[in-house]
C-alpha positions in Angstrom: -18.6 23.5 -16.7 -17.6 19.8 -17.6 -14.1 18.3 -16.6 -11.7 18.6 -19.3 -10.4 15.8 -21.1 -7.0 15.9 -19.6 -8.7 15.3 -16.0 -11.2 12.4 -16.7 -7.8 10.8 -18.5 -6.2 11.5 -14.9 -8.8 10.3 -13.0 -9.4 7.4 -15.5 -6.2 6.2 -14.9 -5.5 6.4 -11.0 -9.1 4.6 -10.6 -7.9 1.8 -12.8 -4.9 1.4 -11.0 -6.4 1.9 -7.6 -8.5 -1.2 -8.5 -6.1 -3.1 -10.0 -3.9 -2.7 -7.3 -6.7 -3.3 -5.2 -7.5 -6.6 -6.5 -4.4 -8.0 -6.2 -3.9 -6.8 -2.5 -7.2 -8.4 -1.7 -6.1 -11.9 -3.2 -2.5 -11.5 -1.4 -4.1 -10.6 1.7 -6.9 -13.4 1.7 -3.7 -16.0 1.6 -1.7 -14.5 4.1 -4.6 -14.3 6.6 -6.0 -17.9 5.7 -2.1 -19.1 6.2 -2.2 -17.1 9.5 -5.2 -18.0 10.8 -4.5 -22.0 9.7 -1.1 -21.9 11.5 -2.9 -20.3 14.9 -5.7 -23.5 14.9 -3.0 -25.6 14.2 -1.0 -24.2 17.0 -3.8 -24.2 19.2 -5.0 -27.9 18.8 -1.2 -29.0 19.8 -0.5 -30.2 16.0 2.4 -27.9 15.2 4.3 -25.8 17.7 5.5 -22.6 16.8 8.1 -21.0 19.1 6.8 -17.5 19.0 9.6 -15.7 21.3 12.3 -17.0 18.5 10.2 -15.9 15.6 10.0 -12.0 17.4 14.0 -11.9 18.1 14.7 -13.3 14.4 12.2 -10.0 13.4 14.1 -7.5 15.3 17.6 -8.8 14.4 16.3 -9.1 10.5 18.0 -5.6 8.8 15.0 -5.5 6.3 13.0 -4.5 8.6 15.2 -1.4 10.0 15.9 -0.2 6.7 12.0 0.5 6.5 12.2 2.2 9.7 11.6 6.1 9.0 14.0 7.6 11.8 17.0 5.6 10.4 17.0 8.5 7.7 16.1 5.5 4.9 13.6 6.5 2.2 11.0 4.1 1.1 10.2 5.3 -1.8 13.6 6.2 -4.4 13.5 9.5 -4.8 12.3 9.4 -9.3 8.9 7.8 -7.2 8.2 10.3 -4.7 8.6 12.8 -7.4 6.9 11.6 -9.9 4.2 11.2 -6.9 4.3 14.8 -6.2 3.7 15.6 -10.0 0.3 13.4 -10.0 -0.6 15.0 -6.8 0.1 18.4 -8.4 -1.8 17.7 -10.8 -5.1 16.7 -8.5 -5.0 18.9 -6.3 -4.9 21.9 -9.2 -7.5 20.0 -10.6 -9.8 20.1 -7.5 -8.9 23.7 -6.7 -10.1 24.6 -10.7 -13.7 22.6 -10.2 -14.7 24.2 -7.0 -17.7 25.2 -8.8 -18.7 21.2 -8.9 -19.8 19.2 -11.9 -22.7 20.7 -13.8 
């Protein structure tokens, strides 16, 4: 018993955009972390001096960051996402629970 078309299209798809989100993450990250990691030496060495207290109280006063917070009752996702979300996991998960029987 093969897939059916509809499921390798499903499964086509999220691994494309698992990868391509992928790749981008991994560029975004390798910048952020070479930027980090630069700043620390730099720090370190005595060339720059980065005031680490003020940069922690600016954080916790910055809203941004407590709208994200999940006990405020805020949402991170709007609401046409997480439902549309719910559809594709549907849609796998009805799709695993038809191939129990594994690939052949």
């Amino acid at each position: 018993t093969d897939l059916p078309i509809d499921n390798m299209v499903i499964f086509g798809g999220i691994g494309f955009m698992v990868g391509y989100a992928g790749c981008k993450l991994k560029k975004v990250l390798i910048t952020v972390g070479l930027l980090g990691a630069t700043l620390m030496v730099l720090n370190h060495n005595g060339y720059i001096a980065i005031n680490w207290g003020k940069i922690q109280r600016d954080m916790a006063g910055n809203n941004s960051f407590r709208i994200l917070k999940p006990e405020n009752g805020m949402q991170l996702l709007p609401p046409r996402v997480q439902e549309a979300i719910s559809r594709v996991v549907g849609v796998v998960t009805s799709a695993f629970e038809n191939n129990k029987g594994g690939l052949s």
